[in-house]
N, C-alpha and C positions, 0 to 999 in steps of 0.2 A: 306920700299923698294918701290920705284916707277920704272915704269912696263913703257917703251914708248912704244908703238903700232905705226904702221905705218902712216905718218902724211901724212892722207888723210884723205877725210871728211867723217865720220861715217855712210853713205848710199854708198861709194861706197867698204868699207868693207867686206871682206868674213864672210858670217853668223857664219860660224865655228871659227873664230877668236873671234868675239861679245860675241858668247854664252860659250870659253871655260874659263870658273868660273879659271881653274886653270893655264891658262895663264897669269889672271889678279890678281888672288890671293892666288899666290902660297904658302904661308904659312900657310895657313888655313887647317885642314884636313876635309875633308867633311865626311857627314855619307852615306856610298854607301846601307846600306839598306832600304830602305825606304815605305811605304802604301802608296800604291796610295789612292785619296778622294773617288774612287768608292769602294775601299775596304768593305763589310760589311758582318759579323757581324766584328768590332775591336774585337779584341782578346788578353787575356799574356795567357802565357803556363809557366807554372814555375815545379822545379822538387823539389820536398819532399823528395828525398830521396828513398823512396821505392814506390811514384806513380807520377806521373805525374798531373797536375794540371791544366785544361782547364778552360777560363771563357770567356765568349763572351755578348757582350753586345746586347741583342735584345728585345729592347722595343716594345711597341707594338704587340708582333707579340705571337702568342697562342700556347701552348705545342703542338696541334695537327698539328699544320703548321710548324712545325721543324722536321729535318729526321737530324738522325747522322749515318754517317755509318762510319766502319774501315774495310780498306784491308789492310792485310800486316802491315804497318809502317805509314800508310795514313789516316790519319782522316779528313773525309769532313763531313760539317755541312751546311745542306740547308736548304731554307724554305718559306716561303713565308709570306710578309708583307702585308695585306689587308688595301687599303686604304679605312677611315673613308667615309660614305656616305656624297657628301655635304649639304648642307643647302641649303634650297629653297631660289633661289632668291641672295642669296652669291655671290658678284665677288670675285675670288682671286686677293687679293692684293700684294701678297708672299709666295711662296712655296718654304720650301728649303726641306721640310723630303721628302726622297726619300721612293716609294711605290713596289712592286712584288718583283722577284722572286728572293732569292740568293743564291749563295753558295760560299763558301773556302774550300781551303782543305792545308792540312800541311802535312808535311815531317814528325814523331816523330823522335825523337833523341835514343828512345833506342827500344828495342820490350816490347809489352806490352800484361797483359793476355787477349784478350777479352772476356772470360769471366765472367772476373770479374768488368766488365765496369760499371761503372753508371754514370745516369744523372739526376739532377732538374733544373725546371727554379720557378724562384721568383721572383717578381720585376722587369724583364725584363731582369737577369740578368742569363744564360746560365750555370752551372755547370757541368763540364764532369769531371770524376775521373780514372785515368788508370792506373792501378796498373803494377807496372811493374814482368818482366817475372823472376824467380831465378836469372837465367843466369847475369840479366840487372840489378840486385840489388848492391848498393856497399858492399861490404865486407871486412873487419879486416885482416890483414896480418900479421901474428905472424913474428917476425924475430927472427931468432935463433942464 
């Protein structure tokens, strides 16, 4: 399918015509959810069935410099990344890992016990475990 746009020269354009992805490429379905790059820690959240499954990716960064709190249906994870002291005399040539303070916080999809919450980190790699509430458990339906 070819798309004509108004035959004029490309600077004199409506910004909003340039950038509307779905003007020029209507057939594509795009993914509307998306992580921004500042996002951090990446995270999945997957459900087990009877808990919820948190895992966050946070390298570098020490169990004591991680706070996990739940309100409610909200689970936020912050904490803080220390950066590495430099080397004497070291220019940076390239820095892309980002250093201080972060947090997220998520929506959960079902209620969960707090409880009965737990968490480890290993390997930089963040485990949170959230058992969910009776209520939020699936259950068997006899049909009669």
């Amino acid at each position: 399918m070819i798309i004509r746009l108004e035959s004029r020269p490309i600077t004199t354009m409506p910004l909003d015509v340039l950038f509307d992805r779905n003007a020029v490429f209507p057939d594509v379905e795009w993914q509307t959810e998306y992580v921004p790059a500042e996002a951090y820690p990446y995270v999945n959240i997957a459900d087990m069935g009877d808990v919820l499954h948190v895992v966050a990716e946070v390298p570098g960064v020490q169990k004591k410099d991680i706070d996990i709190q739940l309100l409610g249906d909200v689970l936020t994870i912050s904490g803080d990344r220390k950066a590495p002291e430099a080397e004497k005399g070291a220019t940076s040539v390239r820095q892309e890992i980002a250093y201080g303070q972060f947090e997220r916080s998520f929506t959960l999809p079902y209620e969960v016990d707090g409880s009965k919450v737990s968490a480890e980190c290993h390997d930089g790699m963040l485990r949170i475990t959230l058992p969910k509430t009776q209520a939020a458990k699936p259950r068997a339906i006899a049909i009669q």
